[in-house]
CHARMM-style PDB file with segment names, atoms N, HN, CA, C and O in Angstrom:
ATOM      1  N   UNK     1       0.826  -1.200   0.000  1.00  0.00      PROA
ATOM      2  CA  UNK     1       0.000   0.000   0.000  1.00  0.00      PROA
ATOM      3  C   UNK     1       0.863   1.255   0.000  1.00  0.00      PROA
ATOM      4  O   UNK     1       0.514   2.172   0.743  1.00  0.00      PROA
ATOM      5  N   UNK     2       1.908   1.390  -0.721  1.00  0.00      PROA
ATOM      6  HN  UNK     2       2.191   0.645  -1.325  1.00  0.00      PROA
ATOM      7  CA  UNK     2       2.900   2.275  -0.784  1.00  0.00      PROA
ATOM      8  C   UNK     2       2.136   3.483  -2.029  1.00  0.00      PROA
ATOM      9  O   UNK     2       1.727   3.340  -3.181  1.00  0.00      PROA
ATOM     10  N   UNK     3       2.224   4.703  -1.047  1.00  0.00      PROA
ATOM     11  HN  UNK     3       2.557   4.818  -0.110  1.00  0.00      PROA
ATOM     12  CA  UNK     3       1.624   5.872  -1.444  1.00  0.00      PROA
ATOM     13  C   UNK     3       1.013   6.142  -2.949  1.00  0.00      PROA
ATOM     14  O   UNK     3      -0.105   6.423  -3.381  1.00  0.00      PROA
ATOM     15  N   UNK     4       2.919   5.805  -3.799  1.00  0.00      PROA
ATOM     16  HN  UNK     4       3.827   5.577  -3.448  1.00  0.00      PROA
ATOM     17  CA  UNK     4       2.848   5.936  -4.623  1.00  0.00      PROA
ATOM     18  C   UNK     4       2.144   5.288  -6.062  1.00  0.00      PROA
ATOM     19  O   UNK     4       2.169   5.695  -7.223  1.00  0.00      PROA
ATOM     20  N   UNK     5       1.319   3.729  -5.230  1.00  0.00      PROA
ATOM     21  HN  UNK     5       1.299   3.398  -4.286  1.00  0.00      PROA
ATOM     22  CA  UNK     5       0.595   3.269  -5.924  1.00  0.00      PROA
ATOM     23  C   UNK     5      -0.991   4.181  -6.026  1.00  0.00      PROA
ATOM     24  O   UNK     5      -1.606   3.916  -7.059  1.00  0.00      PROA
ATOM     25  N   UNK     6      -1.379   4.744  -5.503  1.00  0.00      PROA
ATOM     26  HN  UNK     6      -0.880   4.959  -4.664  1.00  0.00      PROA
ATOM     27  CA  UNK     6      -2.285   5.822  -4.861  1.00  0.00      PROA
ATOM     28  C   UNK     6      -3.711   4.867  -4.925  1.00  0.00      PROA
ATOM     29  O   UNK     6      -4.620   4.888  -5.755  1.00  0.00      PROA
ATOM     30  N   UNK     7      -3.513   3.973  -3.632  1.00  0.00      PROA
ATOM     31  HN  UNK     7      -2.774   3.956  -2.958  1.00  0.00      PROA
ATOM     32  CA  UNK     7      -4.446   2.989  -3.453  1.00  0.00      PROA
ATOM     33  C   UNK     7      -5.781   3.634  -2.249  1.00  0.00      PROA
ATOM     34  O   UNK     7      -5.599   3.538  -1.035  1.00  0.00      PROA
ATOM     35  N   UNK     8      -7.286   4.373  -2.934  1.00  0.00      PROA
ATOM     36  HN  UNK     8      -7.434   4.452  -3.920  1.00  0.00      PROA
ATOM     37  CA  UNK     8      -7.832   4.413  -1.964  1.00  0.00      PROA
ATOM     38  C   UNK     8      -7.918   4.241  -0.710  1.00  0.00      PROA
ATOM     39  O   UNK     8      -8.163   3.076  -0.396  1.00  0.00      PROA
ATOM     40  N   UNK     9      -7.783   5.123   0.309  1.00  0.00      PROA
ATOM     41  HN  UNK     9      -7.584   6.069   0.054  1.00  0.00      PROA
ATOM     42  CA  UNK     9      -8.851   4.735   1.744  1.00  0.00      PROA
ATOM     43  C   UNK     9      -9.752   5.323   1.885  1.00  0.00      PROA
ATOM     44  O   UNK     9      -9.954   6.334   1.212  1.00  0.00      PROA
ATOM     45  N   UNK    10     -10.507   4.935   2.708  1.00  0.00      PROA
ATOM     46  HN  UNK    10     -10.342   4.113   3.254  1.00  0.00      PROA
ATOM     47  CA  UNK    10     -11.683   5.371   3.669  1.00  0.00      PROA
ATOM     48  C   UNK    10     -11.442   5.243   4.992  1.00  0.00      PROA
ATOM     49  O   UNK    10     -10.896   4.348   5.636  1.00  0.00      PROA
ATOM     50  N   UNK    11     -12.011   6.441   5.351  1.00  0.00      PROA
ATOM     51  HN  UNK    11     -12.455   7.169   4.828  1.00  0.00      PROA
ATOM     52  CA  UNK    11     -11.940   6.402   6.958  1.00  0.00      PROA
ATOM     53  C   UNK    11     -13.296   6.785   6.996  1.00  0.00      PROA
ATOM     54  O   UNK    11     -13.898   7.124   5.977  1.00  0.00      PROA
ATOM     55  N   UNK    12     -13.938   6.742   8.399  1.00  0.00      PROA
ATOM     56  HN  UNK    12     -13.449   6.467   9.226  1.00  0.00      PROA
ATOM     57  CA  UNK    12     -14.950   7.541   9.058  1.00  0.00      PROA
ATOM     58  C   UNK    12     -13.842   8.403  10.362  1.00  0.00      PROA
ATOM     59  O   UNK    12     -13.025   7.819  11.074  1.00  0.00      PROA
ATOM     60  N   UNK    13     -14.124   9.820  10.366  1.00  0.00      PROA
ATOM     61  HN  UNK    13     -14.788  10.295   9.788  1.00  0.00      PROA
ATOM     62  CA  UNK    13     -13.455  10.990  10.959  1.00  0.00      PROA
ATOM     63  C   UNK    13     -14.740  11.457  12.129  1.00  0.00      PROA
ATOM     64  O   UNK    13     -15.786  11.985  11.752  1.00  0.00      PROA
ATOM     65  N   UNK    14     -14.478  11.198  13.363  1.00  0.00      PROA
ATOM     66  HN  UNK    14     -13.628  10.769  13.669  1.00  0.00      PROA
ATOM     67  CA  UNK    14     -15.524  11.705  14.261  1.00  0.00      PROA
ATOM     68  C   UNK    14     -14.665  13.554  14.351  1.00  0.00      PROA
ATOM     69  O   UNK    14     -13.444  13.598  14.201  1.00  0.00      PROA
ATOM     70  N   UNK    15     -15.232  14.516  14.525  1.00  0.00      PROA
ATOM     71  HN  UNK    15     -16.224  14.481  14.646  1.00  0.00      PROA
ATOM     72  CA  UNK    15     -14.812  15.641  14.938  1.00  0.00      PROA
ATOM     73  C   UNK    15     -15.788  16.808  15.966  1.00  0.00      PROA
ATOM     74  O   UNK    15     -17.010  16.921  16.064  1.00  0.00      PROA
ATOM     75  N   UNK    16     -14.938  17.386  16.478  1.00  0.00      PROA
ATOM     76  HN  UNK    16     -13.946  17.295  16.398  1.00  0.00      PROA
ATOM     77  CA  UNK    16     -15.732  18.461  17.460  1.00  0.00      PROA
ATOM     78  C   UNK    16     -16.109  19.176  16.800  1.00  0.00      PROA
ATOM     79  O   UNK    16     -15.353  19.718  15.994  1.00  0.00      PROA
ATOM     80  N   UNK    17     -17.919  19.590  16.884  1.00  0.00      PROA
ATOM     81  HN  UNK    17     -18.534  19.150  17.539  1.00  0.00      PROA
ATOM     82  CA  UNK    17     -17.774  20.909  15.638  1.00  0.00      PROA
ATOM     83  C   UNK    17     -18.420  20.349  14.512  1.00  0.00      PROA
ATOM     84  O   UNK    17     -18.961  19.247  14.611  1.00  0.00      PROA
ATOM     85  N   UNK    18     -18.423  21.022  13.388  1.00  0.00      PROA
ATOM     86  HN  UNK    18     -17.983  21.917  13.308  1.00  0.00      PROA
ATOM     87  CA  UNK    18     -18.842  20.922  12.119  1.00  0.00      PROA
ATOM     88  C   UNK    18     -18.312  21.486  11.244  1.00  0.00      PROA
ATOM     89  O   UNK    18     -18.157  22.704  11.333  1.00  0.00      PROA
ATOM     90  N   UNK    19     -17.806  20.683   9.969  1.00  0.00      PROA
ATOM     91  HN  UNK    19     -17.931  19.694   9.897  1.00  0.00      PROA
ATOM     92  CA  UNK    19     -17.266  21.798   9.252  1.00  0.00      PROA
ATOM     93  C   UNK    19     -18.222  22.454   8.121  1.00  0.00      PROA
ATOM     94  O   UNK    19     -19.429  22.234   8.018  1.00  0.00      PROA
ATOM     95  N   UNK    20     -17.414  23.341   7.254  1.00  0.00      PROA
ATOM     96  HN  UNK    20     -16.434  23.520   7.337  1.00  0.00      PROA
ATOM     97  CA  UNK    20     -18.549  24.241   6.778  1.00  0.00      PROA
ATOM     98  C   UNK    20     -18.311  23.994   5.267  1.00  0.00      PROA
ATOM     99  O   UNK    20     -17.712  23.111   4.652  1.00  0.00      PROA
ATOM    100  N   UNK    21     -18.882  24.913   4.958  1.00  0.00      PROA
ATOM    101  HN  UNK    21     -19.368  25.630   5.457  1.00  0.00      PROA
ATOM    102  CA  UNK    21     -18.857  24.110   2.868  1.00  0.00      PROA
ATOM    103  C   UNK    21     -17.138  24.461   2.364  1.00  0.00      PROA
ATOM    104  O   UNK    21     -16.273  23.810   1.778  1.00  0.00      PROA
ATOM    105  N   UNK    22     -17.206  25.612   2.851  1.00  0.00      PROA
ATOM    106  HN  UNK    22     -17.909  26.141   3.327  1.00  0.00      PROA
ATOM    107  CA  UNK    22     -15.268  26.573   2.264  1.00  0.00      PROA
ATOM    108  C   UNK    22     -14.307  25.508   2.724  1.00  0.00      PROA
ATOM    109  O   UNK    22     -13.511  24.940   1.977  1.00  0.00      PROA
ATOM    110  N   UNK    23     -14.488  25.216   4.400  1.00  0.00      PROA
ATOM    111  HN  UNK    23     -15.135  25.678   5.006  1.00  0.00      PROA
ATOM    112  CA  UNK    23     -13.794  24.406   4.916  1.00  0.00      PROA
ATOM    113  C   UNK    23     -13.731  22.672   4.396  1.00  0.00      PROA
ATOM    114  O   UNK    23     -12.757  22.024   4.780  1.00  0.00      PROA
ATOM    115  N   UNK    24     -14.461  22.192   3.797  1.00  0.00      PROA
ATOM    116  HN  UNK    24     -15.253  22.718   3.485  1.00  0.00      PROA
ATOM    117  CA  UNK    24     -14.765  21.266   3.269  1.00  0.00      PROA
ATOM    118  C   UNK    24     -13.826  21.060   1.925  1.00  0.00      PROA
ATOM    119  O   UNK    24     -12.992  20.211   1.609  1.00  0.00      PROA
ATOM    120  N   UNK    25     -14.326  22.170   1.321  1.00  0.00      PROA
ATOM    121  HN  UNK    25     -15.003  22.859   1.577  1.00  0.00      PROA
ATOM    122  CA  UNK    25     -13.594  22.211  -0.535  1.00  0.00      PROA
ATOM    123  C   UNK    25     -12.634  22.619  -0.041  1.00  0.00      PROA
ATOM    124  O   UNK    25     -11.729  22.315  -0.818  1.00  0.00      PROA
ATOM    125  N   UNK    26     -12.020  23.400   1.214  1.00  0.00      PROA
ATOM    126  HN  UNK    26     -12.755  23.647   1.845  1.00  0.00      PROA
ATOM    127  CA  UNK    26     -10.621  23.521   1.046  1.00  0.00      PROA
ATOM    128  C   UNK    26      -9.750  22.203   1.579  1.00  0.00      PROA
ATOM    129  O   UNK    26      -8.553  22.413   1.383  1.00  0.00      PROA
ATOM    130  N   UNK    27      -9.930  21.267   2.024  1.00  0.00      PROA
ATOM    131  HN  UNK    27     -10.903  21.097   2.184  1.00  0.00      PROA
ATOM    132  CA  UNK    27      -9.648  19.752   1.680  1.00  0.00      PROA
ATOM    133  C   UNK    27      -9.705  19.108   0.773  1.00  0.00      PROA
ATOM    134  O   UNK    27      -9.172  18.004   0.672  1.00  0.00      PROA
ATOM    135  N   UNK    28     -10.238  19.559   0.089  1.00  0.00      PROA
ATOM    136  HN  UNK    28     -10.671  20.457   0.171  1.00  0.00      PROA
ATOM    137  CA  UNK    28     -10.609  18.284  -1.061  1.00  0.00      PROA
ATOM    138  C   UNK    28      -9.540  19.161  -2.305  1.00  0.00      PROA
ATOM    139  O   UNK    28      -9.270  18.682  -3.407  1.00  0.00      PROA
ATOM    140  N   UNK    29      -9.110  20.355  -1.859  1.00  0.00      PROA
ATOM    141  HN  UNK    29      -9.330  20.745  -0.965  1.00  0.00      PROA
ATOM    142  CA  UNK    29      -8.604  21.258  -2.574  1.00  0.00      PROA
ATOM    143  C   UNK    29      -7.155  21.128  -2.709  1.00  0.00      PROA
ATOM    144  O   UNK    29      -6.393  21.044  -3.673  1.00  0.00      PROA
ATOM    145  N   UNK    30      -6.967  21.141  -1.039  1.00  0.00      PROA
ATOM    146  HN  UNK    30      -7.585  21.210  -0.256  1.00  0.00      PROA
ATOM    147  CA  UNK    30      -5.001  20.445  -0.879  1.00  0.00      PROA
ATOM    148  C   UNK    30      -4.846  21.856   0.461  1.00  0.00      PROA
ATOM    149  O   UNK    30      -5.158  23.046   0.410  1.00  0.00      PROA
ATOM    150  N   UNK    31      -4.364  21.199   1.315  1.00  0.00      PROA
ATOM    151  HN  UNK    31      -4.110  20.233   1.357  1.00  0.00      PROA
ATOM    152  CA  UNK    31      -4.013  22.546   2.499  1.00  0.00      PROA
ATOM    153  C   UNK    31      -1.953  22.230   2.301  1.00  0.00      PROA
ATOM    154  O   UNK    31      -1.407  21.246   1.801  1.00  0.00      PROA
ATOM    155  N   UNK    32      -1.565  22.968   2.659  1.00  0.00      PROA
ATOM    156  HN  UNK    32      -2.008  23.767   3.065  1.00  0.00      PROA
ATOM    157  CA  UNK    32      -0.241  22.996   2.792  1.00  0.00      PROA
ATOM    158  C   UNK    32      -0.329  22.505   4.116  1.00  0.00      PROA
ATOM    159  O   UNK    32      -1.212  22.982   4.829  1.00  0.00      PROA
ATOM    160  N   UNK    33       0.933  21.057   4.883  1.00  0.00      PROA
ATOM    161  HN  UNK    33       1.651  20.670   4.304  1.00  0.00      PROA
ATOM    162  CA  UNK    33       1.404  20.869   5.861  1.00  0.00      PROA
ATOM    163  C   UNK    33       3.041  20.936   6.085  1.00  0.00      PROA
ATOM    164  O   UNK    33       3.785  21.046   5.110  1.00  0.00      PROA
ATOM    165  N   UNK    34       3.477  20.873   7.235  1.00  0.00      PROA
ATOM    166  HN  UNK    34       2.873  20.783   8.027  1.00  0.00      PROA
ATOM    167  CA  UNK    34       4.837  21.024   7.158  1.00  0.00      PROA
ATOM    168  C   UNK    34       5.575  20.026   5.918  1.00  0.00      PROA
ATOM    169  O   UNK    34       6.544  20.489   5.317  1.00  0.00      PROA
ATOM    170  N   UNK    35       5.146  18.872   5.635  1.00  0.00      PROA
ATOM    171  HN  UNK    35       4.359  18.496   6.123  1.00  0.00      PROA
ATOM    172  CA  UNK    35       5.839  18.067   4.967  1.00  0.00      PROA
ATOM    173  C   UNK    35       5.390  18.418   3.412  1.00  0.00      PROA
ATOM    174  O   UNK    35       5.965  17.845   2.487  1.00  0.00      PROA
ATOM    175  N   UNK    36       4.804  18.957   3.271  1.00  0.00      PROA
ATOM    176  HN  UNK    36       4.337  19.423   4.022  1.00  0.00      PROA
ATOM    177  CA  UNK    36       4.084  19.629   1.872  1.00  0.00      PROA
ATOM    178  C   UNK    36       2.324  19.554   1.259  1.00  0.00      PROA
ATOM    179  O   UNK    36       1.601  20.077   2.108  1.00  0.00      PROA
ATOM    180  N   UNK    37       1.896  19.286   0.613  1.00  0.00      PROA
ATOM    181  HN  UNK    37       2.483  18.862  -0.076  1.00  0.00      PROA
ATOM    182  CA  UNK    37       0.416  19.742   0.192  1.00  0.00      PROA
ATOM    183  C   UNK    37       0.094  18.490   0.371  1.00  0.00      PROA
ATOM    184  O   UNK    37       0.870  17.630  -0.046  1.00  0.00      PROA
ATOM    185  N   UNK    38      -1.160  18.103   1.052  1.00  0.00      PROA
ATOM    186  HN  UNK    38      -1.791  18.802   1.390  1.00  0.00      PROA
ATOM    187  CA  UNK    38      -1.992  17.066   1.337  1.00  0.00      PROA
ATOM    188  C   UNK    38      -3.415  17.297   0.900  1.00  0.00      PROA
ATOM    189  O   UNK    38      -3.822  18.409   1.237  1.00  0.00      PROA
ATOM    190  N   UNK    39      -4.141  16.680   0.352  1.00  0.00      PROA
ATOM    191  HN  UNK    39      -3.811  15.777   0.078  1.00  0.00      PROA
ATOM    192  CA  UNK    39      -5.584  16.719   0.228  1.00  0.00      PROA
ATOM    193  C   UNK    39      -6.478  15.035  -0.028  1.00  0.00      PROA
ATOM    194  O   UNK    39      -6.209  13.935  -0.510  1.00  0.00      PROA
ATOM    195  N   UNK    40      -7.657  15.728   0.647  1.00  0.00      PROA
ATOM    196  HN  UNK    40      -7.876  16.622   1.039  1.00  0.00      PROA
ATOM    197  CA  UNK    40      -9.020  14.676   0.565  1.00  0.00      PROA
ATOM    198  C   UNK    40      -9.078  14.820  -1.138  1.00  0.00      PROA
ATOM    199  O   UNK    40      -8.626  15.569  -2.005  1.00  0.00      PROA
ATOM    200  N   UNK    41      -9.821  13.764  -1.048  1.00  0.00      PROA
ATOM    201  HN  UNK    41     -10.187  13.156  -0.344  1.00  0.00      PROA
ATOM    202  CA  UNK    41     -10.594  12.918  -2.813  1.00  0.00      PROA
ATOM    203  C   UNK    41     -11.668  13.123  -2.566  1.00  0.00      PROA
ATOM    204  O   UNK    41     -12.363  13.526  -3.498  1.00  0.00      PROA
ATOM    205  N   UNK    42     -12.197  12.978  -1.453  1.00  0.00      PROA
ATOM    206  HN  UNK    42     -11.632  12.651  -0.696  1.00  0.00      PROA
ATOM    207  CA  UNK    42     -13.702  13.097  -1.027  1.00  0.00      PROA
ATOM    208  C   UNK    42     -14.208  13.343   0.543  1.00  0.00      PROA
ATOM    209  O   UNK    42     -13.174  13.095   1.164  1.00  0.00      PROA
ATOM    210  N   UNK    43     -15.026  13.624   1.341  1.00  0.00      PROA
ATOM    211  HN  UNK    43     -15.865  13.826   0.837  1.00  0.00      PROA
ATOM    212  CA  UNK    43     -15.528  13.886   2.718  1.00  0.00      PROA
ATOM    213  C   UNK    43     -16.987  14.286   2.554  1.00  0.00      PROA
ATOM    214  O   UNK    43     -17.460  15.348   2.150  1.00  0.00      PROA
ATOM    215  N   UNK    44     -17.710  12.928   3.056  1.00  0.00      PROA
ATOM    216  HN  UNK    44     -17.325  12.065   3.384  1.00  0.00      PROA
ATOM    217  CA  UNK    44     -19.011  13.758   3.074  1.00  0.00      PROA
ATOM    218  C   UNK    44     -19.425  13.177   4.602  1.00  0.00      PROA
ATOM    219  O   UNK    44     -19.083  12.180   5.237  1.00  0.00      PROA
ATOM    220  N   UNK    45     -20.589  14.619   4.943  1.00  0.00      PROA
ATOM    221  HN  UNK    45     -20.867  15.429   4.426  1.00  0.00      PROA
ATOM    222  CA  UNK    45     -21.149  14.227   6.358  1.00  0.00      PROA
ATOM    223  C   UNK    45     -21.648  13.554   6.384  1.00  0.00      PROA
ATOM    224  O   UNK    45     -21.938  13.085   5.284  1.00  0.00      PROA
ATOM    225  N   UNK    46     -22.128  12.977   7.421  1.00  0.00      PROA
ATOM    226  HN  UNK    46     -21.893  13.358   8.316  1.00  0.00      PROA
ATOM    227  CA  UNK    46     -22.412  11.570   8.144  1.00  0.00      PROA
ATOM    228  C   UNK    46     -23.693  11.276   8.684  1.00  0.00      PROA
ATOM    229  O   UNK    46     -24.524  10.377   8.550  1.00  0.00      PROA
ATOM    230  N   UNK    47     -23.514  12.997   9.759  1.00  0.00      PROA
ATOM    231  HN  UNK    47     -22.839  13.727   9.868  1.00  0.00      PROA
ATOM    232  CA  UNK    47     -24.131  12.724  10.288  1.00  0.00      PROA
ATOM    233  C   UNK    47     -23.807  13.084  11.875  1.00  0.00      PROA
ATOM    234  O   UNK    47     -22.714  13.636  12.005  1.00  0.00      PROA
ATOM    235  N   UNK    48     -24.529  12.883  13.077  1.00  0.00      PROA
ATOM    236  HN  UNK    48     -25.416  12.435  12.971  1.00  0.00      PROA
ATOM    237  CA  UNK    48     -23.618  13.414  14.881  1.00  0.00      PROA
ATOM    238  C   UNK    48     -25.060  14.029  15.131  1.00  0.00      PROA
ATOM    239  O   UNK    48     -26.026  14.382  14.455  1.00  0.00      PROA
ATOM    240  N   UNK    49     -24.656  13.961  16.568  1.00  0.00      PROA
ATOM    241  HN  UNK    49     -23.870  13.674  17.116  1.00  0.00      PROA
ATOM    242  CA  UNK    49     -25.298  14.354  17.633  1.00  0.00      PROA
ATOM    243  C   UNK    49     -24.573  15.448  18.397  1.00  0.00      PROA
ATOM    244  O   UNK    49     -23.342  15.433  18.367  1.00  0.00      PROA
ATOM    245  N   UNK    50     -25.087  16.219  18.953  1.00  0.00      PROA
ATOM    246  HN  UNK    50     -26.086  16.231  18.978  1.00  0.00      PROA
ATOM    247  CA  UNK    50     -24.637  17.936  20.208  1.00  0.00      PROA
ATOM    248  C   UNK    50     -23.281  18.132  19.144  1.00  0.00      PROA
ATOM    249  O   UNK    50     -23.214  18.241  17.920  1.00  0.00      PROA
ATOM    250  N   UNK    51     -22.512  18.124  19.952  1.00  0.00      PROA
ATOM    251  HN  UNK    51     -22.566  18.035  20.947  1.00  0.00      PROA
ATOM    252  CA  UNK    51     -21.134  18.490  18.640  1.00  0.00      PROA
ATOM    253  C   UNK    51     -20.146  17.480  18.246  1.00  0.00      PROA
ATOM    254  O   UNK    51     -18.958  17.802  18.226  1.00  0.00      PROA
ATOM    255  N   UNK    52     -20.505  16.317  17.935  1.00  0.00      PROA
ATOM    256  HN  UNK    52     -21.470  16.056  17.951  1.00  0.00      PROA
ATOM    257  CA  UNK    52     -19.913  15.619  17.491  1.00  0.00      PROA
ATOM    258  C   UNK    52     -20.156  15.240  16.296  1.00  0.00      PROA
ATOM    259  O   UNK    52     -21.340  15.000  16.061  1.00  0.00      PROA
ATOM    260  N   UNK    53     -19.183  15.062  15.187  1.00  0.00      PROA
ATOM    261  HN  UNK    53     -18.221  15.256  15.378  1.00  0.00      PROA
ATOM    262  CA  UNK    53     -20.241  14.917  13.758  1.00  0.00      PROA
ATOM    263  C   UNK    53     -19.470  14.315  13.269  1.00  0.00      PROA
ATOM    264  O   UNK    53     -18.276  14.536  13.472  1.00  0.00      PROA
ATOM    265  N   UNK    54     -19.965  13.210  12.345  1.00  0.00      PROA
ATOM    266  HN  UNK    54     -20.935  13.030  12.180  1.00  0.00      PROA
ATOM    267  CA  UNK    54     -19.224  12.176  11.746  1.00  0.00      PROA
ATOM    268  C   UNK    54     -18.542  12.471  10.094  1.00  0.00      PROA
ATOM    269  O   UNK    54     -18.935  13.411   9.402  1.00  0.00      PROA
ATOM    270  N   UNK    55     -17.805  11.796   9.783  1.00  0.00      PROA
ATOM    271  HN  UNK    55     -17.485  11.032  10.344  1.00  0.00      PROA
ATOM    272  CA  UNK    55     -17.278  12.334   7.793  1.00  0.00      PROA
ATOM    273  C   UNK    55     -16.636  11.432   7.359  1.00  0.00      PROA
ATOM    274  O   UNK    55     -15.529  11.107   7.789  1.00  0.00      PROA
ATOM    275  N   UNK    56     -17.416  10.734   6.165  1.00  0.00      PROA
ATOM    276  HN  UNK    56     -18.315  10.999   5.815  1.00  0.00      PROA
ATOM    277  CA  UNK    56     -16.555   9.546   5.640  1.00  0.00      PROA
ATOM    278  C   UNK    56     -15.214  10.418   4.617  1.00  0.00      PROA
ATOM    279  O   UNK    56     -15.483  11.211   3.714  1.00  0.00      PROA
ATOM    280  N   UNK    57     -14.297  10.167   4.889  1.00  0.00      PROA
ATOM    281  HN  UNK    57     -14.079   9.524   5.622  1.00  0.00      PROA
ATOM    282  CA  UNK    57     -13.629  10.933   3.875  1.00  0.00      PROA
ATOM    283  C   UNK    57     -12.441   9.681   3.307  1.00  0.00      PROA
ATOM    284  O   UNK    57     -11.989   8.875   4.120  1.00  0.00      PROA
ATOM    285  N   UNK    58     -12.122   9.656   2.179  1.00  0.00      PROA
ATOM    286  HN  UNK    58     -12.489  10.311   1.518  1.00  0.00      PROA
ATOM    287  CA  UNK    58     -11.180   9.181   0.962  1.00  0.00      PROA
ATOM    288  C   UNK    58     -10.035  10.320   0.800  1.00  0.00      PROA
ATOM    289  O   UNK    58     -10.003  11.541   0.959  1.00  0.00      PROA
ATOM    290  N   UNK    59      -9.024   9.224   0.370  1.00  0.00      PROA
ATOM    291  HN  UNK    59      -9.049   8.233   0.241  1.00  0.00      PROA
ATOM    292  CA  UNK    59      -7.520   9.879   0.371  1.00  0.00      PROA
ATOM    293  C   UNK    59      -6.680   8.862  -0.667  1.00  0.00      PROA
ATOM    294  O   UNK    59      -7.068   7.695  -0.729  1.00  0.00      PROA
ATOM    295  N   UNK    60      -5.841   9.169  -1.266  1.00  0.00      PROA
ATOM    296  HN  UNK    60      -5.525  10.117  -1.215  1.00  0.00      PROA
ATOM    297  CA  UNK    60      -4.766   8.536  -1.467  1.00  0.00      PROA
ATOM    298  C   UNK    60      -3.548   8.823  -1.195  1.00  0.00      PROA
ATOM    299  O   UNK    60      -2.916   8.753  -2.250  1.00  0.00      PROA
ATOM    300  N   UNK    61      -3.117   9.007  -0.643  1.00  0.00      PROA
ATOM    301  HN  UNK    61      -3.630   9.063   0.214  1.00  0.00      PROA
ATOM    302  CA  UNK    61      -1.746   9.730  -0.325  1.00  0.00      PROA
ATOM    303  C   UNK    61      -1.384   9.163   1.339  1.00  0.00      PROA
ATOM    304  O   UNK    61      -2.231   9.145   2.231  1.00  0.00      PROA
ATOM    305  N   UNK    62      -0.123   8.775   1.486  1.00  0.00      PROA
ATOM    306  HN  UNK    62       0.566   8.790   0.761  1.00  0.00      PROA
ATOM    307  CA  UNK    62       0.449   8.259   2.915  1.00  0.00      PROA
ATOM    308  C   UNK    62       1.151   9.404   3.670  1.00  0.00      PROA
ATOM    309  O   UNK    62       1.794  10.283   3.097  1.00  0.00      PROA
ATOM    310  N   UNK    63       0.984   9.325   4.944  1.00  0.00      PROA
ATOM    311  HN  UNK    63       0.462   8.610   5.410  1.00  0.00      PROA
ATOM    312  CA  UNK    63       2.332   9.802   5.393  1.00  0.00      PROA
ATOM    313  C   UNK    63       2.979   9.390   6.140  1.00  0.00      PROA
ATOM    314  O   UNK    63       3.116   8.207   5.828  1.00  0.00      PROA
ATOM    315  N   UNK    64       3.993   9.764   7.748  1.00  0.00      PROA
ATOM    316  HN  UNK    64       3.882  10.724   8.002  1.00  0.00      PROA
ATOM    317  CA  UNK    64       4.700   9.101   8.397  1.00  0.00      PROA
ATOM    318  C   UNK    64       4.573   9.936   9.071  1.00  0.00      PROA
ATOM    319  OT1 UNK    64       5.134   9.935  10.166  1.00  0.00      PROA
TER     320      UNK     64
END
């Protein structure tokens, strides 16, 4: 499962909060991290209760 084959995942992401539509596409967009540009393939809501809210989100890309 080495990055560079760019083999789908899925996760489900519990988070505090909710995110918002900008905040959303700016994932799926690429954010800069210290090690360089990372981005989602996909994240959609889930779903949550009081402030907890769920997000299936897709990636291909590894890190360490």
């Amino acid at each position: 499962m080495h990055p560079r084959y760019e083999i789908e995942r899925e996760y489900s992401v519990r988070i505090l909060g909710e995110l918002t539509e900008i905040q959303m596409k700016q994932l799926t967009e690429g954010i800069v991290l210290e090690d360089g540009k990372a981005r989602l393939e996909s994240i959609i809501f889930e779903g949550g209760e009081g402030v907890n809210h769920w997000y299936k989100v897709t990636l291909k890309e590894g890190r360490k």
